[in-house]
PLY file of the C-alpha trace (Angstrom):
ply
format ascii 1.0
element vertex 83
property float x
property float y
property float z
element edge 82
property int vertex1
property int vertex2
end_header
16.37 159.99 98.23
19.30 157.85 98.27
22.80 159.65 97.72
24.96 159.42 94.97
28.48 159.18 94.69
29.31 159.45 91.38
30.05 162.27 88.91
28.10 161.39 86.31
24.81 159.41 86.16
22.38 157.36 83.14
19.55 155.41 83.74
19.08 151.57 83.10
18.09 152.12 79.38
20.13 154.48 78.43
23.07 152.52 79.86
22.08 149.47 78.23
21.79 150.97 74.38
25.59 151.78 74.90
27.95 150.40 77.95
30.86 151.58 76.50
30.05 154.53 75.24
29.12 155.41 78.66
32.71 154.13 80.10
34.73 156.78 77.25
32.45 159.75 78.10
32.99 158.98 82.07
36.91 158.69 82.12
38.47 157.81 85.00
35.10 159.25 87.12
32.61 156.51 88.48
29.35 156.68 87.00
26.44 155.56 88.55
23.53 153.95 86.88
20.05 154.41 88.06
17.14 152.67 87.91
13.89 154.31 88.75
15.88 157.28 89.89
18.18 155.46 92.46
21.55 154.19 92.16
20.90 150.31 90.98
24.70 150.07 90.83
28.17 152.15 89.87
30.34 151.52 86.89
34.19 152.15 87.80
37.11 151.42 85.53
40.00 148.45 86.86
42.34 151.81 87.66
39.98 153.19 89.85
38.91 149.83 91.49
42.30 148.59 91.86
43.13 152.29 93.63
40.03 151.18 96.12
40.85 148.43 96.77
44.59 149.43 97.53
42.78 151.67 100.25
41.06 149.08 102.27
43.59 147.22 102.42
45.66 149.94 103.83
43.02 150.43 106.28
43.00 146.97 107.30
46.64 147.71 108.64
46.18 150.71 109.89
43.82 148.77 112.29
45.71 146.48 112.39
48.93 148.22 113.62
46.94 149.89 116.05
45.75 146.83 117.86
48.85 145.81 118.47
50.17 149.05 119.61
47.99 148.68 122.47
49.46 145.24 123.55
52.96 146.46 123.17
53.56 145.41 127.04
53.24 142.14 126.07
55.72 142.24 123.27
58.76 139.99 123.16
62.12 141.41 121.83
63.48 138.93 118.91
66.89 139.82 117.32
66.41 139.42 113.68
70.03 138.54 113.59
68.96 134.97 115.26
65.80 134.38 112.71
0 1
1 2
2 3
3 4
4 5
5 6
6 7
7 8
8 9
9 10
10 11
11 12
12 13
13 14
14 15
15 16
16 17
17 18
18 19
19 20
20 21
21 22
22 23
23 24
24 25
25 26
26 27
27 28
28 29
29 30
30 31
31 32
32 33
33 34
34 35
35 36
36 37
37 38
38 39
39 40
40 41
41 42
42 43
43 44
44 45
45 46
46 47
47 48
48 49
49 50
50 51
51 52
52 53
53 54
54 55
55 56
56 57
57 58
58 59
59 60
60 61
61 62
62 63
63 64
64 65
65 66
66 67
67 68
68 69
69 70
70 71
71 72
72 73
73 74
74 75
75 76
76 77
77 78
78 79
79 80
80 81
81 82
């Protein structure tokens, strides 16, 4: 059985007779819509997606910063004053 990480959960049909309906009664809470009894896909408002997206990116840097932590030996000193 595949996981699912949502609060709330509808199936395919019941989703289709009324989308937005679906979106008030959720909130701000993902809802993921099933078909045959597994998630087929999740519904997530632009707050929420924005807010995940937001995270990945911080990731990214995270990473990012990290990498280059580790090649701090080979780091030239600039003076910001002369950029």
């Amino acid at each position: 059985m595949d996981a699912i990480y949502a609060d709330y959960s509808i199936s395919m049909s019941e989703f289709k007779r009324n989308p937005a309906q679906v979106l008030r009664t959720a909130g701000e809470k993902p809802v993921a819509v099933l078909n045959h009894n597994r998630p087929a896909f999740y519904m997530i408002t632009p707050k929420l997606f924005e807010a995940l997206v937001e995270e990945l990116a911080d990731r990214d840097l995270v990473d990012l910063a990290r990498q280059r932590l580790t090649m701090v030996d080979s780091a030239i000193e600039v003076d910001l004053e002369q950029l």
